[in-house]
N, C-alpha and C positions, 0 to 999 in steps of 0.2 A: 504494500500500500504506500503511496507518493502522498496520499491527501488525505486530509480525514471526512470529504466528500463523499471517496469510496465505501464508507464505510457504512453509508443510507442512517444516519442519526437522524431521532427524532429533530424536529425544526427548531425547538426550544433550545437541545445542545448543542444545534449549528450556530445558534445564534452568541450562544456563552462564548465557545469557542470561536469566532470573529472578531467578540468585543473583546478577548483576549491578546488576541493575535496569533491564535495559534491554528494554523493549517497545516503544516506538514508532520505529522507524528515520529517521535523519539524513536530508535532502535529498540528500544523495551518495549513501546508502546505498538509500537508494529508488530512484534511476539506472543504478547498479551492479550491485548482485545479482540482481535476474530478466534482466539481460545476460551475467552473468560467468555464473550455472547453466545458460546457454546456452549457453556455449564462446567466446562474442564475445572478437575481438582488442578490446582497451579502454586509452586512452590518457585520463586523468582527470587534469583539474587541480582541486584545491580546496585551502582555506585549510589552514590548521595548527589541528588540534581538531575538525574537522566530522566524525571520525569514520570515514576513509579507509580503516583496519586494520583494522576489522571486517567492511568491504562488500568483502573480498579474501577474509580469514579463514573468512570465514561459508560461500561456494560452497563453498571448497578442502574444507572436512570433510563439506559435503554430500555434494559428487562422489565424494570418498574411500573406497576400499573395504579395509579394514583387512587383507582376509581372502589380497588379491593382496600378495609377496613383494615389492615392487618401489618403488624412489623412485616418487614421484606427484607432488610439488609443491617446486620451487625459489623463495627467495624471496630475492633478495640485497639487502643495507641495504650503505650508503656508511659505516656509523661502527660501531664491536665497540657502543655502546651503544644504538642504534637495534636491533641486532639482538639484543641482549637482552631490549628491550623487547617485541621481536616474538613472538620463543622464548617468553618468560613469558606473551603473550597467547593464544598457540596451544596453551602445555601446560595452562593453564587449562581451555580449552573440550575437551582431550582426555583431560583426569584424570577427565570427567564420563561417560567413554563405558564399558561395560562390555567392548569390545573392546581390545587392547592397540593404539593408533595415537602411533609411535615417530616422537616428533619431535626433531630434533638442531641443536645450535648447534654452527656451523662459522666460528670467529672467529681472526685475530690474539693473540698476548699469552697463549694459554693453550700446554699442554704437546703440544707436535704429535707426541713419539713417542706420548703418549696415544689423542690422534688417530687414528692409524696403527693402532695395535692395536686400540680400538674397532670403525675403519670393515672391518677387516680382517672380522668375527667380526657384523657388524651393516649392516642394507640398512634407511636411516631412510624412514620413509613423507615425510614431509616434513623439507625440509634447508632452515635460517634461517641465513644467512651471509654477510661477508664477501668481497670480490671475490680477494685475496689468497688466503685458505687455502682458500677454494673450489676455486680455480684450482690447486694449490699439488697438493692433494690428490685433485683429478681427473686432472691432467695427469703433473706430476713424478711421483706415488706411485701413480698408477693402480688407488687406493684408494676413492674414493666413486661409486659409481657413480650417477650421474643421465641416463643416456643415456635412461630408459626416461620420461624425467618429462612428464604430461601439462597439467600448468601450470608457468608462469615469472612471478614475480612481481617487480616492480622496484620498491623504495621510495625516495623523494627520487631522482626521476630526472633531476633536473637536476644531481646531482653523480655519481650511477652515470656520465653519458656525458657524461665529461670526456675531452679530448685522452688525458691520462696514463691512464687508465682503460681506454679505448677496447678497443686489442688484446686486453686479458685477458678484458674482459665479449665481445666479439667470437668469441674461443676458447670461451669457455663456452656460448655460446648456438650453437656450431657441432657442439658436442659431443651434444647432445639429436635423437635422432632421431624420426622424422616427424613432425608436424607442432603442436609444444605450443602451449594457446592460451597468450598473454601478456596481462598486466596493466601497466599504466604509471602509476604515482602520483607528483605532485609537489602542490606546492601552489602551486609559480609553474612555469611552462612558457613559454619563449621562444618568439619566431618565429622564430628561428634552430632553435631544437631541436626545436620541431616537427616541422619541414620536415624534419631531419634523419630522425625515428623517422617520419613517413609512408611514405619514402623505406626505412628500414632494414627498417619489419616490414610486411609486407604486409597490405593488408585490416583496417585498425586502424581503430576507430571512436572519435571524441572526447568526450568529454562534460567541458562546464566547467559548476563550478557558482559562477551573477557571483553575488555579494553587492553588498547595494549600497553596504555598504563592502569596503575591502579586506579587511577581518580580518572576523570572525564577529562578530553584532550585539550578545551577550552581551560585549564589552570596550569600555569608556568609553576614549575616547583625552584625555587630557587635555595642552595643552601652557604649559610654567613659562617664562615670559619671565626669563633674570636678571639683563638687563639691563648695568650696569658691577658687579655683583658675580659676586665670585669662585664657580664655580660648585660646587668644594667648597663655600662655606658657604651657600650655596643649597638643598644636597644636606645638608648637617645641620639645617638648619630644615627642611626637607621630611618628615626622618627623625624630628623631633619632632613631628608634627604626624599624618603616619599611623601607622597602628594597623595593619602587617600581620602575615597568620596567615605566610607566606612571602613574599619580595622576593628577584627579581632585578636585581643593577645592572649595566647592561650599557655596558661601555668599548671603544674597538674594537682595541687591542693587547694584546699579552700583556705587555708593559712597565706599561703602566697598570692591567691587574690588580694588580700586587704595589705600584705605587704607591697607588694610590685604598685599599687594603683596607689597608693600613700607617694612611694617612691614617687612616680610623676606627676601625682598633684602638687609635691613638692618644688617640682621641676616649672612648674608654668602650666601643667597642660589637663583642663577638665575630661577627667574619663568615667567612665558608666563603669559597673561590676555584673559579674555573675556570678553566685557558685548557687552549691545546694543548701547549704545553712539561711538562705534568705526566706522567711515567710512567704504564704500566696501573695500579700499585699505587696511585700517591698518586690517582689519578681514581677508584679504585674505593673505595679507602675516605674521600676526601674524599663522594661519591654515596653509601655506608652511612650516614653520619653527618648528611648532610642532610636523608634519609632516614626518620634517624631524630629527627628535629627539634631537633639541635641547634643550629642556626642558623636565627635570623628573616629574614639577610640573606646573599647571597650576591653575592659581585664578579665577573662573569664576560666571557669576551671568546664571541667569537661559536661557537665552540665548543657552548657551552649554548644558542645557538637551532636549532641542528640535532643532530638524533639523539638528544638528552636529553628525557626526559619527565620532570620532577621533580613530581612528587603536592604539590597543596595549592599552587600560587603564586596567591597575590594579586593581586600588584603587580611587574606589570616597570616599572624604572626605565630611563629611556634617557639615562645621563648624557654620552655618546658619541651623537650621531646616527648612525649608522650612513654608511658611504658609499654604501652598495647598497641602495636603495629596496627593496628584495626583502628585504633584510635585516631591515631595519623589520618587516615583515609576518611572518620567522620568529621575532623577538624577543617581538612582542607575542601569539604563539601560542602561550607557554606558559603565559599564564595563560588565564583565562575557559575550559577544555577539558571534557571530557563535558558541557554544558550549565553549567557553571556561569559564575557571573561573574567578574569579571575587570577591572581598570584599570592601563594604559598611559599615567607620567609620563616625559613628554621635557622637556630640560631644553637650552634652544634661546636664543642670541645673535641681535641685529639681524644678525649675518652669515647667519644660518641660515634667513631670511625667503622665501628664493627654494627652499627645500629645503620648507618648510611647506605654501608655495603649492603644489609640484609632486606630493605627498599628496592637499593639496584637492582639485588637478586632476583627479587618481585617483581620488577617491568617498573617501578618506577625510574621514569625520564625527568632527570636534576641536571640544574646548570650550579656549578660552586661560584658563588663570587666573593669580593672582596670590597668594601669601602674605600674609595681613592676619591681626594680633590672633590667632594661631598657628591657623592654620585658613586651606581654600584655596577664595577664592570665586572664581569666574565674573567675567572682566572680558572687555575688545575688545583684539583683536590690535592690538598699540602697533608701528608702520613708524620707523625711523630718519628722525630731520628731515630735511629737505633740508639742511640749512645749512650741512654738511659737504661733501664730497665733489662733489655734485649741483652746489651752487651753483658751487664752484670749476670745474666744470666745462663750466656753462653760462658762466658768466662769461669764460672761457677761451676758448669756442666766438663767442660773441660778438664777444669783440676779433678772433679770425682773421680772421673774413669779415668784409671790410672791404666798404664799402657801394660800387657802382662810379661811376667820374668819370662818366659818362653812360646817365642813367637811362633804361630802357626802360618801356614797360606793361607789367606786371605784376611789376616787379621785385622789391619786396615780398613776394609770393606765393612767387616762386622763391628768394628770402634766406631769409625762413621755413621754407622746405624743404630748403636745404641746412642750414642750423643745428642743425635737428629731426636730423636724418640722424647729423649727424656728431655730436650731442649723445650719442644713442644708440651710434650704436659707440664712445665712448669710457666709458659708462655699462659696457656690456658687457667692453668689457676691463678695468673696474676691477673688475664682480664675477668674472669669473674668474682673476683674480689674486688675489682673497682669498680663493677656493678653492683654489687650487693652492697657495698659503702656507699653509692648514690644513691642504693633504694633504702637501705637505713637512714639515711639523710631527709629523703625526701618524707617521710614517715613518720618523721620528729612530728 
């Protein structure tokens, strides 16, 4: 499919989709929707931004029949803000229909007697919600009825089916009688959870879509060597040097949020926060005010790479490498999204060299650069000398094996290879000792 013409939508979502601007559909989304308007069980992995919520979105209101009383479509999000973002893309393409199609957010953190007497007096065609007050208010309250729903959508499925999760999403999907098709979205998918959801939902069909980077080809990944300086003041010449319309700084504790954002309010420059310590209130009007542009910079812990969609980022900054390679991949997915572009600066130590590589390994496409003459050009990934650690260590390995009192043939050959050997395993416990010293650090 070239168009989303092809695809005979009712006239109401041709119309959503115009006022959007969107006519030609995503790689996912051409995978997707002539499988999902089929009823296919569907388990999909793709990046963050390829456009995931709309090749869901799009069947559900085809299939939809406004005119039957009854739930039709379950969608549960892992965060109250993913599932806002969900709500507002589905009441979008339903404000355009000339039918009344009642769609409802079932989240945490709002007023549950409200809840209760809404769902009491109202049967929503489609229900966007939380795993909690979902659960909460099908079970304990016996108030929302979705017994009758002929889709189940699951967003970021890789934290829906979490240990802790588990039983409540298990209740809920037990609750839906005969047979709903499912949908499964993530953007990373284990082989552990795979196997798990082949195993959980019968007859699921997978579709991955590889990039041949990790992230979508629309994000420059660029990486800042900074060497023996301080990576705050790395991160203040960085910040003089780009020009963003939005920036995310991304640190990986919530301790380092209110440190780092202290830091540059000290500096001259008003910045927004995020982490997970903030109430609904401070997250909702901290996300109003972003929102509303009044921050160019935001300090966030990893909170903002899942469930948050903030409109207009630039530039994620990765001052924190992330310890979850996955994580990397949701951090740098919020900028470059609906097609547009997008740059990803990490700000990376000679310790962080084996963490760089195992990216590259992955298909991620990095440019290294370097700050020169306030402006970031293009240089070559600089390795830690030998001279340190290496040397000591060869040198070390060397005085052990002592050469023996009666030489055989080949003995040379066999010294060489025990030395190489044990070079190596002590190479390796020294880098993983200054990994587990940064994640005891960071842990403080």
């Amino acid at each position: 499919m070239n168009n989303f013409n092809n695809y005979n939508f009712k006239d109401f979502i041709n119309k959503s989709l115009k006022e959007l601007n969107f006519y030609t559909p995503t790689p996912v989304q051409n995978l997707v929707i002539p499988k999902a308007l089929k009823g296919n069980n569907l388990m999909v992995e793709s990046c963050t931004g390829s456009g995931k919520t709309h090749s869901f979105l799009l069947p559900i209101f085809q299939n939809l029949n406004p005119s039957i009383n009854e739930c039709f479509c379950v969608i549960i999000s892992p965060t109250r803000e993913l599932a806002e973002q969900l709500y507002n893309n589905a009441l979008f393409i339903a404000n355009h229909s000339t039918n009344n199609i009642r769609v409802c957010k079932v989240v945490g953190g709002t007023n549950r007697d409200e809840d209760i007497q809404k769902f009491s007096n109202l049967t929503p065609h489609i229900v966007i919600g939380t795993i909690g007050r979902i659960h909460d208010l099908v079970f304990k309250e016996n108030i929302l009825k979705i017994h009758t729903a002929k889709m189940v959508v699951i967003d970021e499925a890789d934290m829906i089916f979490e240990e802790k999760e588990l039983p409540e999403v298990d209740h809920i999907m037990g609750k839906i009688i005969n047979d709903p098709q499912f949908m499964i979205f993530s953007a990373t998918i284990s082989k552990g959870l795979r196997s798990f959801l082949n195993h959980y939902f019968q007859n699921i069909e997978t579709i991955c879509i590889e990039e041949k980077n990790l992230t979508t080809s629309n994000i420059t990944h660029l990486m800042l060597q900074c060497k023996a300086k301080a990576k705050e003041n790395v991160l203040l010449d960085l910040m003089k040097v780009i020009n963003p319309y939005l920036s995310i700084i991304f640190v990986n504790t919530k301790e380092s949020v209110d440190k780092l954002s202290q830091f540059l309010a000290e500096q001259g420059y008003h910045v927004g926060k995020l982490h997970g310590n903030m109430n609904d209130r401070e997250r909702s009007s901290m996300l109003k005010r972003i929102n509303n542009l009044e921050y160019k910079y935001i300090v966030a812990s990893d909170i903002a790479a899942r469930g948050i969609d903030i409109d207009g980022v630039s530039h994620v900054i990765n001052f924190d490498l992330p310890n979850d390679i996955e994580f990397y991949i949701h951090r740098c997915g919020r900028t470059g999204r609906a097609n547009q572009t997008g740059i990803a600066i990490s700000l990376y130590s000679y310790d962080d060299d084996r963490y760089v590589n195992l990216l590259r390994e992955k298909g991620l496409i990095v440019k290294f650069v370097k700050l020169s003459n306030n402006e970031l050009i293009q240089t070559k990934l600089e390795h830690k000398s030998n001279h340190s650690f290496v040397r000591d260590i060869e040198s070390s390995v060397h005085q052990k094996v002592k050469m023996p009192k009666k030489v055989k043939p080949g003995y040379k050959k066999k010294r060489n290879e025990l030395i190489q050997k044990e070079i190596k395993k002590q190479k390796r416990a020294h880098i993983e000792e200054i990994y587990k010293a940064k994640a005891r650090k960071e842990h403080k």
